[in-house]
DSSP file (Angstrom, degrees, kcal/mol; ACC not computed):
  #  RESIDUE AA STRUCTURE BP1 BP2  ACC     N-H-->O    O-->H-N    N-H-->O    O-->H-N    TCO  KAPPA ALPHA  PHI   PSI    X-CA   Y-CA   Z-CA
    1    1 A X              0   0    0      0, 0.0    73,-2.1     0, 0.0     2,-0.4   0.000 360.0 360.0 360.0 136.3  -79.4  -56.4 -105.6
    2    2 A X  E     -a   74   0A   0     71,-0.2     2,-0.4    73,-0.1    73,-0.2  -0.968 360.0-153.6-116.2 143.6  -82.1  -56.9 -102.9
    3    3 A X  E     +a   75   0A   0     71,-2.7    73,-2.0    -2,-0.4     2,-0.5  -0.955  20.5 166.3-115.0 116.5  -86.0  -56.7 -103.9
    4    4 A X  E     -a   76   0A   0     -2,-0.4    73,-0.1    71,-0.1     5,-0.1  -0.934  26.0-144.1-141.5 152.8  -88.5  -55.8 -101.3
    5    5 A X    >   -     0   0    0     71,-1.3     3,-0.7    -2,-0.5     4,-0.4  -0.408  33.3-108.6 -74.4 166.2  -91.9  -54.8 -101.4
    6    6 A X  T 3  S+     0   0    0      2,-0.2     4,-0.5     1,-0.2     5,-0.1   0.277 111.4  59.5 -79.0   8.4  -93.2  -52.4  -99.0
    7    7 A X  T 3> S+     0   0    0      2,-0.1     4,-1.2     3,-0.1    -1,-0.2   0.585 113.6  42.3-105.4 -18.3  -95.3  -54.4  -96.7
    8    8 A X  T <4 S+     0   0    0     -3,-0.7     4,-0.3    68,-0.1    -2,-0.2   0.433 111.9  53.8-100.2   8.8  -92.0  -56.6  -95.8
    9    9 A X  T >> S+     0   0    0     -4,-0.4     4,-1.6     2,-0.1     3,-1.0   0.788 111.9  44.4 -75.2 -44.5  -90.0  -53.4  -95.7
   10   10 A X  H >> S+     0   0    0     -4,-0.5     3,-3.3     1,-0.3     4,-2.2   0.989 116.7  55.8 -63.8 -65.7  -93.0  -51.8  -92.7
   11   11 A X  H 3X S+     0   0    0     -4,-1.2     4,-0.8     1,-0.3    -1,-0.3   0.558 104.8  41.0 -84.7   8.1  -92.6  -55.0  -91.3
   12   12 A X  H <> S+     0   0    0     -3,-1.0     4,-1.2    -4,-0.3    -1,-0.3   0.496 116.9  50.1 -87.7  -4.4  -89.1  -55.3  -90.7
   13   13 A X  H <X S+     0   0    0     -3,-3.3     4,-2.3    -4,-1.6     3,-0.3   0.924 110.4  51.1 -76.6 -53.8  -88.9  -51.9  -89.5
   14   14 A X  H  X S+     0   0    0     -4,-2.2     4,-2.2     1,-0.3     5,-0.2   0.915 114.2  44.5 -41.0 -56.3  -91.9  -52.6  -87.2
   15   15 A X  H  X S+     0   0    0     -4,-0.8     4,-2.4    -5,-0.4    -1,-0.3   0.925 108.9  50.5 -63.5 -38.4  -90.2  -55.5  -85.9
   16   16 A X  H  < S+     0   0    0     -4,-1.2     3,-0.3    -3,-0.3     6,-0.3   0.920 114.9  55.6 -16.7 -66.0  -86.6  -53.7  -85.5
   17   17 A X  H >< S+     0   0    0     -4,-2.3     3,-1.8     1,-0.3     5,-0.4   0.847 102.7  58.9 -51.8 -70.2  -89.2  -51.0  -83.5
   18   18 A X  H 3< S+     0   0    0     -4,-2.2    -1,-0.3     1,-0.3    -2,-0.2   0.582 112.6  28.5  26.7 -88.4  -90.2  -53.7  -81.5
   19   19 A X  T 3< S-     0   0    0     -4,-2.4    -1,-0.3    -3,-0.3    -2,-0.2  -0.245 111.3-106.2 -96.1  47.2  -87.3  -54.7  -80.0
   20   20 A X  S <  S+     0   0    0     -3,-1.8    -3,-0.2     1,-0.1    -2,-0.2   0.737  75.5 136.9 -30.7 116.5  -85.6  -51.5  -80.1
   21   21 A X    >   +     0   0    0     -8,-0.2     3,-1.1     3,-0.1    -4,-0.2  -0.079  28.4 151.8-147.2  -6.8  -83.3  -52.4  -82.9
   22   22 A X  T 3   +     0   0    0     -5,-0.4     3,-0.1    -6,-0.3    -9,-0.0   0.066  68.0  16.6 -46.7 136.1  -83.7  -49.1  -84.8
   23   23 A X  T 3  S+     0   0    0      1,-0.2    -1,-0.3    35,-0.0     2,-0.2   0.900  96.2 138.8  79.5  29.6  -81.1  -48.0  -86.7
   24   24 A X    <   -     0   0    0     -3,-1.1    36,-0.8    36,-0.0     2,-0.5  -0.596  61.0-107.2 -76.2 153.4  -79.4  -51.7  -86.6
   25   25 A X  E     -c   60   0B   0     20,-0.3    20,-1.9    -2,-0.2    36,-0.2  -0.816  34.9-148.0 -86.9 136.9  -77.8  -53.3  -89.7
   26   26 A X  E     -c   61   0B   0     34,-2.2    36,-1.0    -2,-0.5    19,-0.3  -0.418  17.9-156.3 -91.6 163.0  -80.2  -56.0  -90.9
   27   27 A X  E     -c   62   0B   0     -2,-0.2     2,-1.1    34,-0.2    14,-0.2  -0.883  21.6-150.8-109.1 155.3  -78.6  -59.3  -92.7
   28   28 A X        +     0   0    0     34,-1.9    36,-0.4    -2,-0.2     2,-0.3  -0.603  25.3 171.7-103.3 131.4  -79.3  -61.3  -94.5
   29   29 A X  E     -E   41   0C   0     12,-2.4    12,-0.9    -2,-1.1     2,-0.5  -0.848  37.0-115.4-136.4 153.7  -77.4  -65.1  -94.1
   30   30 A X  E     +E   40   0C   0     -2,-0.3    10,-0.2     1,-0.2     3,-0.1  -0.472  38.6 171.0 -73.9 153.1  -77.8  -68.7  -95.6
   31   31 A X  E     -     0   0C   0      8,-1.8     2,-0.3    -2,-0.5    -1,-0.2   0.369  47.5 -29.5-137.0   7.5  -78.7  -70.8  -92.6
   32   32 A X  E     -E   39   0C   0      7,-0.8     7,-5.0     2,-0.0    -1,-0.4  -0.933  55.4 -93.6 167.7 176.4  -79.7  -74.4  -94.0
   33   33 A X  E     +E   38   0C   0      5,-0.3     5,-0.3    -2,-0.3     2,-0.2  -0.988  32.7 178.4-114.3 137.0  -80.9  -76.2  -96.3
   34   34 A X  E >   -E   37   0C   0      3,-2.5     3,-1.8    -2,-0.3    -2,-0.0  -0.762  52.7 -85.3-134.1 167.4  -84.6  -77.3  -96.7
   35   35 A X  T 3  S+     0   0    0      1,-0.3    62,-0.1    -2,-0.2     3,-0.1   0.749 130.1  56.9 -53.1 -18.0  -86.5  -79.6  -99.5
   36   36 A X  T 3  S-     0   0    0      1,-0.2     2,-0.4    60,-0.0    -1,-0.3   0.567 118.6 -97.9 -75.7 -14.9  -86.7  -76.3 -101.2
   37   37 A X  E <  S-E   34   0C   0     -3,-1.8    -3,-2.5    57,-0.3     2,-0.2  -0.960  76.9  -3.4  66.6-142.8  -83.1  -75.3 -101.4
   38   38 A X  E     -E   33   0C   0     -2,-0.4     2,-0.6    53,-0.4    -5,-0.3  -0.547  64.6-145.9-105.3 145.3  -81.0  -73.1  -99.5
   39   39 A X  E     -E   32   0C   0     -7,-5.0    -8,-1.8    -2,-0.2    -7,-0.8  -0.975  14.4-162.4-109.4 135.3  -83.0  -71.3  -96.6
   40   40 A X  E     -E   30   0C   0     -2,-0.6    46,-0.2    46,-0.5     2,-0.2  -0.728   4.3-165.1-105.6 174.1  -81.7  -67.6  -95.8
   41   41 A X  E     -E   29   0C   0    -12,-0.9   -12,-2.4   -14,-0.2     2,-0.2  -0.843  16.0-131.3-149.6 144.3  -82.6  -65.5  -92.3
   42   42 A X        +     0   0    0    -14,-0.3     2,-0.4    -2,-0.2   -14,-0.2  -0.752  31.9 165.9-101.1 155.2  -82.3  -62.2  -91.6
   43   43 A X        -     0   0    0     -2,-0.2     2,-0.1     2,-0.1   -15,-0.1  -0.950  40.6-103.1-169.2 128.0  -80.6  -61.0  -88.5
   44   44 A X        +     0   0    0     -2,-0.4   -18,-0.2   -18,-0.1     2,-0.2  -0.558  56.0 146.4 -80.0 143.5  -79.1  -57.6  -86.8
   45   45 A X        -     0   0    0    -20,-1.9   -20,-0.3   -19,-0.3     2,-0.3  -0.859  51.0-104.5-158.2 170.7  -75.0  -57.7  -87.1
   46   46 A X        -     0   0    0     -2,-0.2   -22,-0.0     1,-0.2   -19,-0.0  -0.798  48.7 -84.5-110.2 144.3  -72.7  -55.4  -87.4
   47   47 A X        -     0   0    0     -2,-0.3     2,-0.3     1,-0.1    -1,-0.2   0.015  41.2-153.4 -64.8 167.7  -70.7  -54.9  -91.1
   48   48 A X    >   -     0   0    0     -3,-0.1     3,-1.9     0, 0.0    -1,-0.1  -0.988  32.5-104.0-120.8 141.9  -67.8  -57.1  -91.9
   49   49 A X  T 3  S+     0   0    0      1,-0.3    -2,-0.1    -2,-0.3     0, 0.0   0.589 121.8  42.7 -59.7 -13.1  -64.7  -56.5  -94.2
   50   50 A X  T 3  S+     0   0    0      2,-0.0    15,-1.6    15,-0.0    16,-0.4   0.013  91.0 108.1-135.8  56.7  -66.5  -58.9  -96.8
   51   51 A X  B <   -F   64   0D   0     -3,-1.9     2,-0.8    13,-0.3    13,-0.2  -0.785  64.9-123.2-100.3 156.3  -70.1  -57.8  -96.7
   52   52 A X        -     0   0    0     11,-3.2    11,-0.4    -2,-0.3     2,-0.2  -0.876  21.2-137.5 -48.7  86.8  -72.1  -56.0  -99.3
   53   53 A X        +     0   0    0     -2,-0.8     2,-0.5     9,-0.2     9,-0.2  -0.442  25.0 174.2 -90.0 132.4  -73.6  -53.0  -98.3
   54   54 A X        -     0   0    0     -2,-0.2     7,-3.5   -53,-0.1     2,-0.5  -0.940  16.8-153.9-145.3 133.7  -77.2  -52.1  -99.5
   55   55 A X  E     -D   60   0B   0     -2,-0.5     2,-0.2     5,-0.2     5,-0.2  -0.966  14.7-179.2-123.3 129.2  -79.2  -49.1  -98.3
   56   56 A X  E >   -D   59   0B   0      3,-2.7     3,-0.7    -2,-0.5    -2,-0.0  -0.927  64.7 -42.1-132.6  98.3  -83.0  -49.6  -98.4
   57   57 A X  T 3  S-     0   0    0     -2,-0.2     3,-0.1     1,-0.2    -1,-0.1   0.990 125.8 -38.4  53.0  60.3  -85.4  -46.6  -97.3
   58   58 A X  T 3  S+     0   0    0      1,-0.2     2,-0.4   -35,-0.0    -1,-0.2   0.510 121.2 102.3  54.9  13.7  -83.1  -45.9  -94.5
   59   59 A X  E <   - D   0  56B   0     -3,-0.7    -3,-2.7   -36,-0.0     2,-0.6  -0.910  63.0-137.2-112.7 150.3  -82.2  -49.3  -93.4
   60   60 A X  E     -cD  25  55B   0    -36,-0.8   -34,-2.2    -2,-0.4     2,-0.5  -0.858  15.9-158.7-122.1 146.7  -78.9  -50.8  -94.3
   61   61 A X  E     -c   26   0B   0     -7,-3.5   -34,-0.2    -2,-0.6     2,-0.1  -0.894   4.1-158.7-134.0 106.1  -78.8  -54.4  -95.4
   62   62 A X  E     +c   27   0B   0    -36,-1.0   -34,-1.9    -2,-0.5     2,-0.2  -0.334  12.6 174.9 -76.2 150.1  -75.7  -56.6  -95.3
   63   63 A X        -     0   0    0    -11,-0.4   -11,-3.2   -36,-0.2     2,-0.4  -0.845  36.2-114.7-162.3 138.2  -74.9  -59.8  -97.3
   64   64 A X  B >>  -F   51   0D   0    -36,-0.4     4,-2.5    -2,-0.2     3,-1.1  -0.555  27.8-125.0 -86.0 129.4  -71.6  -61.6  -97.1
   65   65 A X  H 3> S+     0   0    0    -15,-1.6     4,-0.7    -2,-0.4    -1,-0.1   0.460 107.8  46.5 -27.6 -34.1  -69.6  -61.5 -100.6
   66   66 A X  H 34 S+     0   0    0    -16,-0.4     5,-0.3     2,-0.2    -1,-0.3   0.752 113.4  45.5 -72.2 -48.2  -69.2  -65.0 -101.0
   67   67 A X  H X> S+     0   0    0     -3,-1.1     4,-3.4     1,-0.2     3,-1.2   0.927 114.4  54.2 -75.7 -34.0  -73.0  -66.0 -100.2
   68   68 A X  H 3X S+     0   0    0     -4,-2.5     4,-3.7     1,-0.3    -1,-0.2   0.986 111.7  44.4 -57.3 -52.4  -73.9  -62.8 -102.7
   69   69 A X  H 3< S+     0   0    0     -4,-0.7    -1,-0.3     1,-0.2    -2,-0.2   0.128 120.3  39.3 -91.0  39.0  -71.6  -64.5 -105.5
   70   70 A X  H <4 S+     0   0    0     -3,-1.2    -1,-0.2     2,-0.2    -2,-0.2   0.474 128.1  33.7-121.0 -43.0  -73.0  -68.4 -105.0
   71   71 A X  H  < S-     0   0    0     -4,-3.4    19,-1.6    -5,-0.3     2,-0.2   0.747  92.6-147.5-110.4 -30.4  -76.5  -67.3 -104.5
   72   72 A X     <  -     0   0    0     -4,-3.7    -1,-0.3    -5,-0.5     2,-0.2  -0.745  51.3 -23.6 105.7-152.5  -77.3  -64.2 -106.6
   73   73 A X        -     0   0    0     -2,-0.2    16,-3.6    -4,-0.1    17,-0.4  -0.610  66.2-127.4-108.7-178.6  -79.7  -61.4 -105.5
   74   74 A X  E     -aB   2  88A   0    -73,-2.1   -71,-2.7    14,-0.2     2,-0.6  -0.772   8.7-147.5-127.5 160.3  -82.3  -61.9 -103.2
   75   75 A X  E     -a    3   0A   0     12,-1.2     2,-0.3    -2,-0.2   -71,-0.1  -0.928  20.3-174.0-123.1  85.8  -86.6  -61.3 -103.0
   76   76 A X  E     +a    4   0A   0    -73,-2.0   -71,-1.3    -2,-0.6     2,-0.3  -0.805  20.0 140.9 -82.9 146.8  -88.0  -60.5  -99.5
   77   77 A X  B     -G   85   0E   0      8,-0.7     8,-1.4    -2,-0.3     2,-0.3  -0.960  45.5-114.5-167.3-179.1  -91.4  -60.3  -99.2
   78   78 A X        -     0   0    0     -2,-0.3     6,-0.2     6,-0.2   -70,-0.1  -0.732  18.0-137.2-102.3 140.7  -93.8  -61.4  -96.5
   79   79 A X    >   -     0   0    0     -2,-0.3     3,-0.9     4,-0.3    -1,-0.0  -0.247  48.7 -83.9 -91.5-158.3  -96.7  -64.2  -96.7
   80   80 A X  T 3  S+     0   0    0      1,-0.3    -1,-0.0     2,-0.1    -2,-0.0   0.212 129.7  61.4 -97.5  17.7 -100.3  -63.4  -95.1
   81   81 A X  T 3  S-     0   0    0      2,-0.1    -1,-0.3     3,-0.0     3,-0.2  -0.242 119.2-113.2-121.6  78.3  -99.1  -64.4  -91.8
   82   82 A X    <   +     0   0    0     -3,-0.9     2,-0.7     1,-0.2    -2,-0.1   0.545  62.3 156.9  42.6  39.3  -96.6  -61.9  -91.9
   83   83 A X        -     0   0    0      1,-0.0    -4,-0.3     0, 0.0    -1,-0.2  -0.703  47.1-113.4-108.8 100.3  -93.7  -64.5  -92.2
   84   84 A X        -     0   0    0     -2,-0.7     2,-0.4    -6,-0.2    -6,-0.2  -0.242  29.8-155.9 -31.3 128.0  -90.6  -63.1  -93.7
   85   85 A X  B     -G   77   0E   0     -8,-1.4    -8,-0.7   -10,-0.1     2,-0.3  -0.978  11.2-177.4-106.5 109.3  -89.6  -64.6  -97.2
   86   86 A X        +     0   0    0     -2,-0.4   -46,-0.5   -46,-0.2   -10,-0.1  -0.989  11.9 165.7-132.6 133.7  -85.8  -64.7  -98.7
   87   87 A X        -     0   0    0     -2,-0.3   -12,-1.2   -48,-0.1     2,-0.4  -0.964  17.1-156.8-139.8 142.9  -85.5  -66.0 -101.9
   88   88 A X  B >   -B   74   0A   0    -14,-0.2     3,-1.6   -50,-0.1   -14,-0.2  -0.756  27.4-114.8-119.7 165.4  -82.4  -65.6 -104.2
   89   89 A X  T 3  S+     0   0    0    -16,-3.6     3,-0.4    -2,-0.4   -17,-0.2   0.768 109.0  49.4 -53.9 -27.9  -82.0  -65.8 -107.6
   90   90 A X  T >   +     0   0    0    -19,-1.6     3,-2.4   -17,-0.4    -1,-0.3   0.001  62.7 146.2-112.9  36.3  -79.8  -68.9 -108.0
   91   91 A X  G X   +     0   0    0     -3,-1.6     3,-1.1     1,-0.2   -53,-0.4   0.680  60.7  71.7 -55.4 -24.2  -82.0  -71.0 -105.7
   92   92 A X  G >> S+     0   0    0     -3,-0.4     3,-0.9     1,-0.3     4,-0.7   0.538  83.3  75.7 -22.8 -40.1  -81.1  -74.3 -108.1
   93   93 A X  G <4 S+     0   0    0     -3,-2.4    -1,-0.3     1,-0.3    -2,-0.2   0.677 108.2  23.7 -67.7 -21.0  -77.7  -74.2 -106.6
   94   94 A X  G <4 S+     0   0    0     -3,-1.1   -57,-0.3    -4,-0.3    -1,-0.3   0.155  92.9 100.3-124.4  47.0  -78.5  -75.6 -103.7
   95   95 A X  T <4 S+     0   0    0     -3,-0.9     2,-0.3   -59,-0.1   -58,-0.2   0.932  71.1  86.9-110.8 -59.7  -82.0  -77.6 -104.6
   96   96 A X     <  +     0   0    0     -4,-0.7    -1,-0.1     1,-0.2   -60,-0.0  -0.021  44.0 173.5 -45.4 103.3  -79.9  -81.0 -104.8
   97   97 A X        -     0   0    0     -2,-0.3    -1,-0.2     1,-0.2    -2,-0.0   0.870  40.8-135.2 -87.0  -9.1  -79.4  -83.1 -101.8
   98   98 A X  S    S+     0   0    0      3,-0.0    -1,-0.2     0, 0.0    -2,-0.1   0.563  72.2 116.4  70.6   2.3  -77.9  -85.6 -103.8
   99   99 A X  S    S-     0   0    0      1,-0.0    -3,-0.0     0, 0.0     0, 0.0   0.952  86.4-107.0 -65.8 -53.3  -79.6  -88.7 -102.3
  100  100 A X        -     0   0    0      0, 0.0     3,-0.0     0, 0.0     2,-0.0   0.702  42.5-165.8 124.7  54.6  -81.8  -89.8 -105.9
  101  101 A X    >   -     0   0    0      1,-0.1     3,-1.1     3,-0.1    -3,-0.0  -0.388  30.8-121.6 -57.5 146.4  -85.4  -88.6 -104.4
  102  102 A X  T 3  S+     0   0    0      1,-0.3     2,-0.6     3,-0.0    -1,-0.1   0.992 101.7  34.4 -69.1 -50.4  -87.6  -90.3 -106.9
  103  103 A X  T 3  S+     0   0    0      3,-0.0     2,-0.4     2,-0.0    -1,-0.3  -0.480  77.2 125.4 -97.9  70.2  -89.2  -86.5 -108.0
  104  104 A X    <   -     0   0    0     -3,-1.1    -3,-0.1    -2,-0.6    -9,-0.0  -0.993  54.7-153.9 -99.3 110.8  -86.7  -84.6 -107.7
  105  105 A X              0   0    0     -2,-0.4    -9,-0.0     1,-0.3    -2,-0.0   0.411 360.0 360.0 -71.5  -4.5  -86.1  -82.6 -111.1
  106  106 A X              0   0    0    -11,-0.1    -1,-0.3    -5,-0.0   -10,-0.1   0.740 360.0 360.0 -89.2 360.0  -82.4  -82.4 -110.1
């Protein structure tokens, strides 16, 4: 499942608009790791034989099958400077760098 609220739905359509990208497939993919976890990005591509399919208010939103069963579902939403957010449910999985960081609760 992806959850988004409607002011990061407007503003990935807006941006789509933008760069006239309408009517592109969105995805969403891990792309690092950061002290937080796993970082995702969103990105237009076109589907692949082991994506997901999720249609949201007339945009269609990819996620590769494998990253979906590691990572769980995912939360966009936007901060106040209009900065795109993905967060997925099983953000824990990737929270460990394994080095010993003195507060690091993993």
């Amino acid at each position: 499942m992806i959850a988004i609220d409607e002011k990061s739905l407007l503003s990935i359509k807006n941006k789509l608009k933008s760069n006239n990208q309408q009517g592109e497939n969105i995805r969403i993919y891990f792309s690092g790791v950061g002290a937080d976890g796993p970082i995702f990005d969103i990105t237009t591509d076109n589907k692949k034989s082991d994506d997901l399919i999720y249609h949201i208010d007339g945009m269609t939103v990819l996620v590769n099958e494998y990253e979906y069963m590691q990572y769980g579902d995912f939360r966009i939403n936007t901060d106040n400077s209009n900065h795109i957010n993905i967060k997925s449910e099983n953000m824990e999985l990737g929270m460990c760098c394994g080095q010993g960081c003195p507060d690091c609760p993993y």
